[in-house]
N, C-alpha and C positions, 0 to 999 in steps of 0.2 A: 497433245498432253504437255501440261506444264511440268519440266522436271526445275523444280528448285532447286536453287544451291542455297543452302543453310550460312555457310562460312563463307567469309573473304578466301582465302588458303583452297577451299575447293571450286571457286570463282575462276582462280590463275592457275588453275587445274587443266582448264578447257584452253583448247588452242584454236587457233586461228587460222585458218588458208594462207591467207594474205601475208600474216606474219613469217609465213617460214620464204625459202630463199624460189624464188621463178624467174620468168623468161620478161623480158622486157615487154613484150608484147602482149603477154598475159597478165601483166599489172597495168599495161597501160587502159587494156581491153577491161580490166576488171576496177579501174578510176572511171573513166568513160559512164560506167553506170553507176557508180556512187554516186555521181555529179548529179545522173537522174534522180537516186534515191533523195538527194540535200534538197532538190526543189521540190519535189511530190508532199516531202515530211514536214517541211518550212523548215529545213535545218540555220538555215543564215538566222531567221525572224528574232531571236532569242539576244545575238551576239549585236544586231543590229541597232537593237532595242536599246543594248545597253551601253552603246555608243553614243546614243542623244543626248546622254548625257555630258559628253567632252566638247561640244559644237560652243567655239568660241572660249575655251578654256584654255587656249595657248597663244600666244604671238610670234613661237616656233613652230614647223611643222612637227607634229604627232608622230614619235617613233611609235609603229605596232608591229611588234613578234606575233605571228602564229606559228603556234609549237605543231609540230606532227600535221603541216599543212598539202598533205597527200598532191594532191590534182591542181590546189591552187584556187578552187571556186571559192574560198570565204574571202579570199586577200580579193580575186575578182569583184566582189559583189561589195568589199569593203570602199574598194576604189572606184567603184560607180556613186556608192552612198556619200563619200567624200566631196566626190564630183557634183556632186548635185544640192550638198549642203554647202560647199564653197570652202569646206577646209582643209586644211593644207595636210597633208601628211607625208610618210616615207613607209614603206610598208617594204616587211622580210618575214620572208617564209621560211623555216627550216624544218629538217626530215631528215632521219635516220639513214631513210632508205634511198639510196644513192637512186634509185629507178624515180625518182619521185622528182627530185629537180627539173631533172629531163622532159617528164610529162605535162608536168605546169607548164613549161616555157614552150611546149606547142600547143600547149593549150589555150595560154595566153594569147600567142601574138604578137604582133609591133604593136608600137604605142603606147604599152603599158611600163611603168617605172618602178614593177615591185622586182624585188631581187629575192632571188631561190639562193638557198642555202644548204649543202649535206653536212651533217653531222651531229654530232652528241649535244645539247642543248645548254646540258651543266657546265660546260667550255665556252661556250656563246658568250665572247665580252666585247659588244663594239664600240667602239672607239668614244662617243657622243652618248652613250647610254642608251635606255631603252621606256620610252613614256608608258605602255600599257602592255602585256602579256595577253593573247587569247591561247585558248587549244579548245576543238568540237570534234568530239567522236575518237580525243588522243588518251585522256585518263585511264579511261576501261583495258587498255594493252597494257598497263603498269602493272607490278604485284607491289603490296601491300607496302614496304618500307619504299619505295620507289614512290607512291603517291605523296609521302609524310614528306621527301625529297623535295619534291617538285613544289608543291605548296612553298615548304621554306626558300625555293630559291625562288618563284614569284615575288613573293611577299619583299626580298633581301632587293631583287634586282627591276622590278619597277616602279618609277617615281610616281605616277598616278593612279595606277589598279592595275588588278587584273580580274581572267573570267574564264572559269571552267565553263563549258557548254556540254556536255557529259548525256548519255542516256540511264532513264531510272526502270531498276530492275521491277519490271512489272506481269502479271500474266498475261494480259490482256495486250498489251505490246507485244512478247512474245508470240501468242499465237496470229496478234495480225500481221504482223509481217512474215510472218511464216508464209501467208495464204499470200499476202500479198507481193512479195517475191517472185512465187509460184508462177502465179498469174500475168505477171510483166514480165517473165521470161528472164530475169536479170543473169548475171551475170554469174555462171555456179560458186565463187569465191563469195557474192553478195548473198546468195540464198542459202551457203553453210554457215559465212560469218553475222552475215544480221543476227538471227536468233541469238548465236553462243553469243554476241557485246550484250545485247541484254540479259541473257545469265550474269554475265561479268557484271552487269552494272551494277548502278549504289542505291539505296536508301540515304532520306536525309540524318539518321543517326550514323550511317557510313561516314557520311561528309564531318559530321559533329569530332567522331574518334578525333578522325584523322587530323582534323585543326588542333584538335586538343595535342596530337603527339607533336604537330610541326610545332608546338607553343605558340598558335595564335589565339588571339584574344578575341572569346565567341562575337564581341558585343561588335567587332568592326569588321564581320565576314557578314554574309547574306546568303543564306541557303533557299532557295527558291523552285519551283516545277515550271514549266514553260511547256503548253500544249503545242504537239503531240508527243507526247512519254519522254518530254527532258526534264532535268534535273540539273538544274543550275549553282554553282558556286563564286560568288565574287566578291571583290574588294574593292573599295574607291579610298582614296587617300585624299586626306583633306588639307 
């Protein structure tokens, strides 16, 4: 059964496993399968895509933020696609959740040059700025005046764009991942929180509000869907 939510307000109603406070070993256990979930769904495909567009657009390395960069696999799969297109970057992940630095950086490895970061994001000023903002699968844990936030400090604090990666509140999303959870046996935090993010998530008049409260200007956002059941928001600065 699809139970819809009507309102934003009963959106940030539903709660989340993940969100509330556990065991290090129980978030690291319950990232481990998100990681599987981002490849099976093509969660990176979306953010990737929109990357092609900066290749050759700097003669500095590319600062990129990922907001609410859980486990580390986007900044991962960023720095392969960098690698392999030959541009240069610096990549920082930061996370609320202090359990979250920690699990990236075994998950990582040596070798790799991105830096984890904990804490509050609206505090985040580093020293050289910041070229482009991502967040995937971080919007939907916000309430309502917290999105209009984040937007305005995107838009304030990067020099070339940025890019919500977000999932869009759908039935048919809800029930397949319901099944398909199920069936892969995930992780019980993935197979309670999947379903309720898609509750939480947006429609593209959701996105429309919300630009209009942060005061941005419809004509230079891009609201877009990105198969399987994303809903995309971004900005390129010209």
């Amino acid at each position: 059964m699809w139970p819809e939510t009507k309102s934003f307000a009963q959106r940030t109603e539903l709660s989340e496993w993940m969100d509330a406070p556990c065991s290090y070993t129980e978030f690291r256990a319950c990232l481990r399968d998100l990681m599987q979930v981002n490849r099976v769904v093509f969660s990176y495909r979306p953010t990737l895509n929109w990357l092609e567009q900066f290749t050759g657009s700097s003669e500095r390395p590319l600062h990129i933020l990922d907001v609410g960069s859980g486990a580390g696999d986007m900044l991962r799969r960023i720095e392969e696609w960098a690698r392999a297109k030959s541009v240069a970057v610096r990549l920082t992940g930061i996370d609320l959740n202090p359990h979250a630095a920690r699990a990236a950086r075994e998950f990582t490895g040596d070798g790799s040059a991105i830096e984890w970061v904990t804490g509050e994001v609206f505090e985040f000023a580093p020293r050289h700025g910041i070229d482009l903002v991502l967040s995937s699968l971080f919007a939907h844990h916000l309430k309502d005046a917290e999105i209009v936030r984040f937007l305005a400090w995107m838009e304030r604090t990067a020099a070339l764009g940025w890019l919500i990666n977000d999932l869009k509140r759908a039935r048919g999303s809800y029930v397949g991942f319901t099944m398909l959870s199920r069936v892969m046996r995930w992780h019980r935090f993935v197979q309670h929180d999947g379903p309720v993010s898609i509750q939480r998530a947006f429609t593209a008049e959701d996105w429309t509000r919300y630009a209009d409260e942060a005061r941005l200007d419809r004509d230079v956002i891009r609201i877009y869907d990105a198969w399987p059941g994303r809903l995309c928001v971004g900005r390129v600065k010209k």
